[in-house]
N, CA, C and O atoms as a CHARMM CRD file, in Angstrom:
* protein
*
  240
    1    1 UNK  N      1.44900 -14.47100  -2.84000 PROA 1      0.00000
    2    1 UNK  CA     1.80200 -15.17000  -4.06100 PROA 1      0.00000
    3    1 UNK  C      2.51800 -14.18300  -4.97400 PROA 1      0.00000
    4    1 UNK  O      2.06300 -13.09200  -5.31800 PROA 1      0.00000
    5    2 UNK  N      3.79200 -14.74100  -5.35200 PROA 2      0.00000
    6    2 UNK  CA     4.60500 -13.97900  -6.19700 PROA 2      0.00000
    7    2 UNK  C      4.08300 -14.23900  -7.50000 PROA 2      0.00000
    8    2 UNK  O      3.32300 -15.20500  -7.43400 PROA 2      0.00000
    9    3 UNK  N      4.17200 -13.79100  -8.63500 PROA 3      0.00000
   10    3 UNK  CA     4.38400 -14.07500 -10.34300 PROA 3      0.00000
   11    3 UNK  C      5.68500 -14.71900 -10.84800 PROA 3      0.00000
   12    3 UNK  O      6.80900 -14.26900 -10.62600 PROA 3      0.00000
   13    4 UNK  N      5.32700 -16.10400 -11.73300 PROA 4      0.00000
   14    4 UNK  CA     6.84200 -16.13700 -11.72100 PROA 4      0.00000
   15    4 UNK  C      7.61400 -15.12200 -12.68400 PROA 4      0.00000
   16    4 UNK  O      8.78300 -14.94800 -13.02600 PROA 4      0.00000
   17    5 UNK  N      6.69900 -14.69100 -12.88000 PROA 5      0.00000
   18    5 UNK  CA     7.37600 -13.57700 -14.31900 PROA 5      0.00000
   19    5 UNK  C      8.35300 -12.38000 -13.54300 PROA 5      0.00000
   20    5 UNK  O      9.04900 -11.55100 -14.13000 PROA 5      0.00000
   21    6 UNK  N      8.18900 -12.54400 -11.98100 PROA 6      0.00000
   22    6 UNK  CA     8.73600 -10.96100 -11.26600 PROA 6      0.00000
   23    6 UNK  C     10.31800 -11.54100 -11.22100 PROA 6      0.00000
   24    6 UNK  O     10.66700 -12.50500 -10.53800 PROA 6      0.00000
   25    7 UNK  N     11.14800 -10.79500 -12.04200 PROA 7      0.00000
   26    7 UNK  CA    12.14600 -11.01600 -11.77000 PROA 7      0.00000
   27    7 UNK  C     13.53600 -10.62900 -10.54800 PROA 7      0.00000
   28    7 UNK  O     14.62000 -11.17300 -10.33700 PROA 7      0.00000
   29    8 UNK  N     12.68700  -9.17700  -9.81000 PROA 8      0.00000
   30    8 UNK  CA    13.59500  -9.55100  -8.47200 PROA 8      0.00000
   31    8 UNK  C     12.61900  -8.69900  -7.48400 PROA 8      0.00000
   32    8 UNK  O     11.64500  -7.98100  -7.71100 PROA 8      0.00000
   33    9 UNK  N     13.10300  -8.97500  -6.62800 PROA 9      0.00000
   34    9 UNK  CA    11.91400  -8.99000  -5.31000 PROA 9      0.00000
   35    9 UNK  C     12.64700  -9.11600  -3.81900 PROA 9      0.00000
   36    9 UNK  O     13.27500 -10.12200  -3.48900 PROA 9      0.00000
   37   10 UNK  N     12.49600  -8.09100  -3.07100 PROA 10     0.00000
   38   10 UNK  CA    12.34100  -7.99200  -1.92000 PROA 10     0.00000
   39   10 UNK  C     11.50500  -8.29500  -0.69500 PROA 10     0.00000
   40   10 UNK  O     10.52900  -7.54400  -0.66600 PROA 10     0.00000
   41   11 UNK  N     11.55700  -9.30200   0.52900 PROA 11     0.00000
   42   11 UNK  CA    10.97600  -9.78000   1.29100 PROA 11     0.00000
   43   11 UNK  C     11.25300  -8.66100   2.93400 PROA 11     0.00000
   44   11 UNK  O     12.38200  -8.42000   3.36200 PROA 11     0.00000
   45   12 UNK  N     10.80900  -8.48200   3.16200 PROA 12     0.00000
   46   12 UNK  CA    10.29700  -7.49700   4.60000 PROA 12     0.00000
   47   12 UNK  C      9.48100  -8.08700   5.98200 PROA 12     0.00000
   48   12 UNK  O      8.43800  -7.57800   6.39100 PROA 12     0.00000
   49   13 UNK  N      9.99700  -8.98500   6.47300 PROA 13     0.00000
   50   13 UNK  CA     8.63600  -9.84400   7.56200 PROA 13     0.00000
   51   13 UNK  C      8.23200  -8.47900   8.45500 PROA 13     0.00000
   52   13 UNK  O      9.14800  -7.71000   8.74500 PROA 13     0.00000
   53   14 UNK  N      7.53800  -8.32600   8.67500 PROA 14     0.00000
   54   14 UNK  CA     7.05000  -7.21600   9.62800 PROA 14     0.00000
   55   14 UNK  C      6.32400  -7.68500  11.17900 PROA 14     0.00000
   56   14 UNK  O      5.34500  -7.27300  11.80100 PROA 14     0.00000
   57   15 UNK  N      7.34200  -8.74800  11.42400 PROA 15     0.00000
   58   15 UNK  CA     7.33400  -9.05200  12.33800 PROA 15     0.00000
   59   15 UNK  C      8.70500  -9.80600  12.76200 PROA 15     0.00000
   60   15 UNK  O      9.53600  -9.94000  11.86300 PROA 15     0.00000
   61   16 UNK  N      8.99400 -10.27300  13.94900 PROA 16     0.00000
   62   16 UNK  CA    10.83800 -10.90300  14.01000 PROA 16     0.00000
   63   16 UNK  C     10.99400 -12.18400  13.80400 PROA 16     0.00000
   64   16 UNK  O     11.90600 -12.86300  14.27700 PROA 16     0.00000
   65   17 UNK  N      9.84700 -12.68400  12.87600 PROA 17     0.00000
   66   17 UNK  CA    10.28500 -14.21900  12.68200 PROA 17     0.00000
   67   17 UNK  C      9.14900 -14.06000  11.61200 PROA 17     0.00000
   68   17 UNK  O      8.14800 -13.34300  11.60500 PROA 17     0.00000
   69   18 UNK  N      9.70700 -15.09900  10.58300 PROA 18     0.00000
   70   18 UNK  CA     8.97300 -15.42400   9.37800 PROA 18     0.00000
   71   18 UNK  C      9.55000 -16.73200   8.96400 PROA 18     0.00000
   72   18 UNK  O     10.56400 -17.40100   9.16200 PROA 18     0.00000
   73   19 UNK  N      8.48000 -16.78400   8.32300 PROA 19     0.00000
   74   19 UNK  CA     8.13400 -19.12000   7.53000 PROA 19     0.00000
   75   19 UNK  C      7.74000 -18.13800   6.33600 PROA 19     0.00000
   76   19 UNK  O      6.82700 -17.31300   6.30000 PROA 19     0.00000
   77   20 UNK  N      8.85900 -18.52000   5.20100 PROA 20     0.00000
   78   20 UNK  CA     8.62400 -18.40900   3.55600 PROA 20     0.00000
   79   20 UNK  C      8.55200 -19.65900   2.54800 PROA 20     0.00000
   80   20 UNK  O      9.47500 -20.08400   1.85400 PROA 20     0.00000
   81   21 UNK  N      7.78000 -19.94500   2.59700 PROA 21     0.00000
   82   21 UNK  CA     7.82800 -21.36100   1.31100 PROA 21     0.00000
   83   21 UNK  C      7.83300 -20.90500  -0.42700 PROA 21     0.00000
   84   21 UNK  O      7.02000 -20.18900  -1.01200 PROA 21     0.00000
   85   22 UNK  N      8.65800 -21.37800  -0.79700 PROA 22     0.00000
   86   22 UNK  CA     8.99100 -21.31100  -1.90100 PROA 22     0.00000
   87   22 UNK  C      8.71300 -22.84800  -2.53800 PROA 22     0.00000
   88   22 UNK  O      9.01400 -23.93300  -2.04100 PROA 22     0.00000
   89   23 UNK  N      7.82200 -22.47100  -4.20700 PROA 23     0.00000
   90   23 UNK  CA     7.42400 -23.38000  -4.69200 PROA 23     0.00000
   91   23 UNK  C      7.69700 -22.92000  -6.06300 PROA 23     0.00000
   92   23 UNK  O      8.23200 -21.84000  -6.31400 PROA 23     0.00000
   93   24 UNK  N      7.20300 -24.02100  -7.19200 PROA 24     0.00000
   94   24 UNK  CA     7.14000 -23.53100  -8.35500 PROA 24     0.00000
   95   24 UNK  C      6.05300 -24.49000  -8.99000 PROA 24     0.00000
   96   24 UNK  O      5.43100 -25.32600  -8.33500 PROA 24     0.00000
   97   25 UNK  N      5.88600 -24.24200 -10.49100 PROA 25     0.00000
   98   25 UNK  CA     5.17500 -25.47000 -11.33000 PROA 25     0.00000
   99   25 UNK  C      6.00400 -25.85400 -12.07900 PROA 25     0.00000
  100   25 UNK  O      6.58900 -25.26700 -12.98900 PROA 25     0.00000
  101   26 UNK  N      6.11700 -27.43200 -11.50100 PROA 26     0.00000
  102   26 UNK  CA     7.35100 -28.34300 -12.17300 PROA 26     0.00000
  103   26 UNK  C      7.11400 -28.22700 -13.71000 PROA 26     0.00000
  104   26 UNK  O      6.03000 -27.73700 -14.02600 PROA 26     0.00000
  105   27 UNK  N      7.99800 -28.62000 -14.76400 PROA 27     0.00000
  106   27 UNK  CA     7.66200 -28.77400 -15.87800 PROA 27     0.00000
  107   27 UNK  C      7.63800 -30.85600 -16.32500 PROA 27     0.00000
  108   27 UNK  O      8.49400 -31.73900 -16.39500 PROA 27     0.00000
  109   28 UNK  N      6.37000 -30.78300 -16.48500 PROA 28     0.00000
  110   28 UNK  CA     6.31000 -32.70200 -16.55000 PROA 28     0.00000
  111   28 UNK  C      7.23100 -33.35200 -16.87900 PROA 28     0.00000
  112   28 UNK  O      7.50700 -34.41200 -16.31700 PROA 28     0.00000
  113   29 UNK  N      8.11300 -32.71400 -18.15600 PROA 29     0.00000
  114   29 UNK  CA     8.57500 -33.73000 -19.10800 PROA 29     0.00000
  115   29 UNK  C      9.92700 -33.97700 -18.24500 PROA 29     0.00000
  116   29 UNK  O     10.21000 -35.16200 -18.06700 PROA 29     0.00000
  117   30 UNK  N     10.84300 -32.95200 -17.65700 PROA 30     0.00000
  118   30 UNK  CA    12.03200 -32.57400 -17.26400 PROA 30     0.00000
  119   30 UNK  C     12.34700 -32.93200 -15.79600 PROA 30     0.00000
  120   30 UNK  O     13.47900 -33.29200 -15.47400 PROA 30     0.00000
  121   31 UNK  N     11.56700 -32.85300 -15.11000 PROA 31     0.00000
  122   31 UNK  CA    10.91000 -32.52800 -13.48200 PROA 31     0.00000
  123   31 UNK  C     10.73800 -33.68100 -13.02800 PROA 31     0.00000
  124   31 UNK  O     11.49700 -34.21600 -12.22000 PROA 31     0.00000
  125   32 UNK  N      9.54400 -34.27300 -13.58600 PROA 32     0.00000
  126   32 UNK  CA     8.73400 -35.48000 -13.22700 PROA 32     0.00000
  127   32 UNK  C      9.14500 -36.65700 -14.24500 PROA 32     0.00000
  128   32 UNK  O     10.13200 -37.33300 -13.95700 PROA 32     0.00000
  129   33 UNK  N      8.73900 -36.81000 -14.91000 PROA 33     0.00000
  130   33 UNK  CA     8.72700 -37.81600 -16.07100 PROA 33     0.00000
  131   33 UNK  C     10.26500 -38.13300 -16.13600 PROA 33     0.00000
  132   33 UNK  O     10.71500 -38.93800 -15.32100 PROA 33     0.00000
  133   34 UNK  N     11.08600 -37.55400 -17.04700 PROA 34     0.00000
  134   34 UNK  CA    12.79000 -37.89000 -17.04300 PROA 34     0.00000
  135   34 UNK  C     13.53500 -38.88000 -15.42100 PROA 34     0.00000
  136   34 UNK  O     14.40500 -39.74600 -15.32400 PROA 34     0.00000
  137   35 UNK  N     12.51200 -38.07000 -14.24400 PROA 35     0.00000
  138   35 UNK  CA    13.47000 -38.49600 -13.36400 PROA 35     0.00000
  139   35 UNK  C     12.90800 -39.87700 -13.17100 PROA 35     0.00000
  140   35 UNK  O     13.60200 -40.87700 -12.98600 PROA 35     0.00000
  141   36 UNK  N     11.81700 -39.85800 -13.22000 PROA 36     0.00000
  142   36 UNK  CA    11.22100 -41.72000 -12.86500 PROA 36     0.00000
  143   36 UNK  C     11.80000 -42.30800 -13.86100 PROA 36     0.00000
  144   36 UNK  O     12.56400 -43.16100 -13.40900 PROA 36     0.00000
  145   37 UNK  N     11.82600 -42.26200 -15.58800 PROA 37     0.00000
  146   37 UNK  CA    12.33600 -42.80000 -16.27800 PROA 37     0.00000
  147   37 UNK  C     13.46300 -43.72600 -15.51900 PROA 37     0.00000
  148   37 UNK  O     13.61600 -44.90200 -15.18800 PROA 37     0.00000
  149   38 UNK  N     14.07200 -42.62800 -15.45500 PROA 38     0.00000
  150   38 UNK  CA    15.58300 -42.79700 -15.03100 PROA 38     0.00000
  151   38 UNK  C     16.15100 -43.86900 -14.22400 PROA 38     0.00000
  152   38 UNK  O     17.11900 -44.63000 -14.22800 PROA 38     0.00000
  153   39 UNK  N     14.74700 -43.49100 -13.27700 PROA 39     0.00000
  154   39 UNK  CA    15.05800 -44.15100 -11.69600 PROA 39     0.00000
  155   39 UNK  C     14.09900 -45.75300 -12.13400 PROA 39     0.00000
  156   39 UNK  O     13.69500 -46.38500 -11.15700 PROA 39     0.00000
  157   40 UNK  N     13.82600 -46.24900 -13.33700 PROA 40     0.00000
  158   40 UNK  CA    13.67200 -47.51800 -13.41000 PROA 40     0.00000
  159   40 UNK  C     11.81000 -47.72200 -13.32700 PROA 40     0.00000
  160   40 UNK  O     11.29200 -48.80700 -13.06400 PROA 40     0.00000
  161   41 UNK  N     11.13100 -46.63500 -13.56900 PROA 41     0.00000
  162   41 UNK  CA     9.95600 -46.71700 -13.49500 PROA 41     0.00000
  163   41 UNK  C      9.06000 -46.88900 -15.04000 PROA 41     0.00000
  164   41 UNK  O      9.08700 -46.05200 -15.94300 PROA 41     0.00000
  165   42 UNK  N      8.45200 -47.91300 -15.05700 PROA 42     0.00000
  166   42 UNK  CA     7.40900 -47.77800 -16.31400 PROA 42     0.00000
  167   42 UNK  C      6.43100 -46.66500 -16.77200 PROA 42     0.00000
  168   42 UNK  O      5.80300 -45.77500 -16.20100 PROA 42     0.00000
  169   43 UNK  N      6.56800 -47.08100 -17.99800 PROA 43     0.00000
  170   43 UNK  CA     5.85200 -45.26800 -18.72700 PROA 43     0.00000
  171   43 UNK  C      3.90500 -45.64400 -18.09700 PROA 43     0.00000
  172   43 UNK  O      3.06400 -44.75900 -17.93900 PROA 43     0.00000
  173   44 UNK  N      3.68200 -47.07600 -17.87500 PROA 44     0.00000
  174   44 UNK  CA     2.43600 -46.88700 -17.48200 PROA 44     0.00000
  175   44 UNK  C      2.04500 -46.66900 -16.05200 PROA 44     0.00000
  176   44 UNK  O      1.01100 -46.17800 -15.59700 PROA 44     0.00000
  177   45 UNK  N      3.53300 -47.33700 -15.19900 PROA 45     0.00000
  178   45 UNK  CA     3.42700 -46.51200 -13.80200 PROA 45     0.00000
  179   45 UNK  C      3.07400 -44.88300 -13.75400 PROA 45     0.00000
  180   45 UNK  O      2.11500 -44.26300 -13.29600 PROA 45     0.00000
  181   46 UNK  N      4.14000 -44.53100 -14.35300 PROA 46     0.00000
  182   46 UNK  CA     4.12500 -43.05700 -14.47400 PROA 46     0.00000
  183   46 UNK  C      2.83600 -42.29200 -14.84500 PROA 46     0.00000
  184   46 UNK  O      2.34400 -41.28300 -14.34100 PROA 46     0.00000
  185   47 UNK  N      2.42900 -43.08000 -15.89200 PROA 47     0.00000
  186   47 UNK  CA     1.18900 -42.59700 -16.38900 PROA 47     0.00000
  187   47 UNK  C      0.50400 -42.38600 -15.26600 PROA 47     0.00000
  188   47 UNK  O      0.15600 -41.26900 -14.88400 PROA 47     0.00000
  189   48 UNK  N      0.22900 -43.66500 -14.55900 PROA 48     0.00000
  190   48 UNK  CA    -1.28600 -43.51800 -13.57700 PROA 48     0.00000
  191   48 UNK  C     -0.71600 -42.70800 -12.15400 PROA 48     0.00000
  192   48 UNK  O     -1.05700 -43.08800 -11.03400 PROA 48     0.00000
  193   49 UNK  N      0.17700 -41.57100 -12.37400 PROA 49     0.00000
  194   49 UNK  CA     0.03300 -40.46500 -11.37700 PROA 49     0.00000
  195   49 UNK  C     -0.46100 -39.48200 -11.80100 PROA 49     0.00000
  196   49 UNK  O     -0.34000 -38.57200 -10.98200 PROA 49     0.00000
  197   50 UNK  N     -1.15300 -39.08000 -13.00300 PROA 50     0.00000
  198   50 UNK  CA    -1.67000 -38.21700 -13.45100 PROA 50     0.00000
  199   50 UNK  C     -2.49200 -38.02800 -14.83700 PROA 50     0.00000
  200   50 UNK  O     -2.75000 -36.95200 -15.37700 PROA 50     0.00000
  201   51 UNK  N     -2.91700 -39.61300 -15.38200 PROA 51     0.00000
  202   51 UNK  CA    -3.81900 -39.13800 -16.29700 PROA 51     0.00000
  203   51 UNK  C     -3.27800 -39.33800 -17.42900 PROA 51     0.00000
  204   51 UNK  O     -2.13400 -39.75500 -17.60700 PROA 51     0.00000
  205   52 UNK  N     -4.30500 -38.96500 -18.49900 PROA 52     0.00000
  206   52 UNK  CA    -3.59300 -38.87000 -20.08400 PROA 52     0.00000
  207   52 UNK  C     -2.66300 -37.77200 -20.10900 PROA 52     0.00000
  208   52 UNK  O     -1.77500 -37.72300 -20.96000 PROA 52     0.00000
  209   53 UNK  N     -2.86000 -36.60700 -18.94600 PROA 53     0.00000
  210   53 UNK  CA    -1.29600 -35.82200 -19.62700 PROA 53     0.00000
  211   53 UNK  C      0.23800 -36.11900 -19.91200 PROA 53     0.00000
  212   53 UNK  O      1.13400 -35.84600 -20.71000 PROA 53     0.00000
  213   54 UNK  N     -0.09300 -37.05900 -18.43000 PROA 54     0.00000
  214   54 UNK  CA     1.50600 -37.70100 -17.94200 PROA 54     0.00000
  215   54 UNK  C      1.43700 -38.80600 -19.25000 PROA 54     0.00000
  216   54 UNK  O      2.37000 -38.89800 -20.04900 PROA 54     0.00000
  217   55 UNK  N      0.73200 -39.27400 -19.30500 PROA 55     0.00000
  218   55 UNK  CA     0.77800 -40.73200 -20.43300 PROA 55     0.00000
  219   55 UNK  C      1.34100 -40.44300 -21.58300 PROA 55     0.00000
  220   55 UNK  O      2.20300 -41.13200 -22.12800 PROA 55     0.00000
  221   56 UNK  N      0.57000 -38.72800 -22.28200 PROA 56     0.00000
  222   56 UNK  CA     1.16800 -38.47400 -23.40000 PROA 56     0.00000
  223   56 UNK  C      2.32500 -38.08000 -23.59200 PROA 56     0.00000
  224   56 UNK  O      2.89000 -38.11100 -24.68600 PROA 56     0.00000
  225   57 UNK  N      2.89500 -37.58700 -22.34800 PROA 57     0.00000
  226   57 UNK  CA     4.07200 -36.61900 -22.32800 PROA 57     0.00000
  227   57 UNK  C      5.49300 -37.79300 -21.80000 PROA 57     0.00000
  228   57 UNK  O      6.65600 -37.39300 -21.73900 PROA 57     0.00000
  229   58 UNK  N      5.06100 -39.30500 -21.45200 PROA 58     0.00000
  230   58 UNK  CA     5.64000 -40.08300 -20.95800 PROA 58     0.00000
  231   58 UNK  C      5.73800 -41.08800 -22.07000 PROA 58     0.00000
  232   58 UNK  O      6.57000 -41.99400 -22.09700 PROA 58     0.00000
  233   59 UNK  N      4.77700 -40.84500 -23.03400 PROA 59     0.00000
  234   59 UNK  CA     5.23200 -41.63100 -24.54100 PROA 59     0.00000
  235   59 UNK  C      6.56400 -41.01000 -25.42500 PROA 59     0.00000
  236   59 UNK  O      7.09600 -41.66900 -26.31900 PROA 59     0.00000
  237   60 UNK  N      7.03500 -39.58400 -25.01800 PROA 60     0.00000
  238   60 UNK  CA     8.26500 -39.20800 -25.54000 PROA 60     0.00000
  239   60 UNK  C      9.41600 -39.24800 -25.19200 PROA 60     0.00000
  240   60 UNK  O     10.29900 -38.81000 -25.92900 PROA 60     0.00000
């Protein structure tokens, strides 16, 4: 597990084949929320994938 704070970084497999997954933590409002908007989805659909966070952050 990287930090996302490391700003550059070198990978080394120490072996002749490597599987790297790269992930991040979406940001709700931008990520998630904006794109369902978008794509024709209700703020209470949206809501019930995650709770009062998504709900509150899907009321803006």
């Amino acid at each position: 597990i990287l930090p996302a704070a490391l700003e550059k970084f070198e990978l080394a497999p120490v072996v002749d084949r490597a599987i790297i997954l790269r992930a991040y933590v979406p940001n709700l409002r931008t990520d998630v929320i904006a794109p369902l908007k978008k794509a024709g989805y209700a703020r209470e659909e949206i809501a019930r994938l995650g709770g009062s966070m998504i709900a509150q952050k899907a009321k803006s």
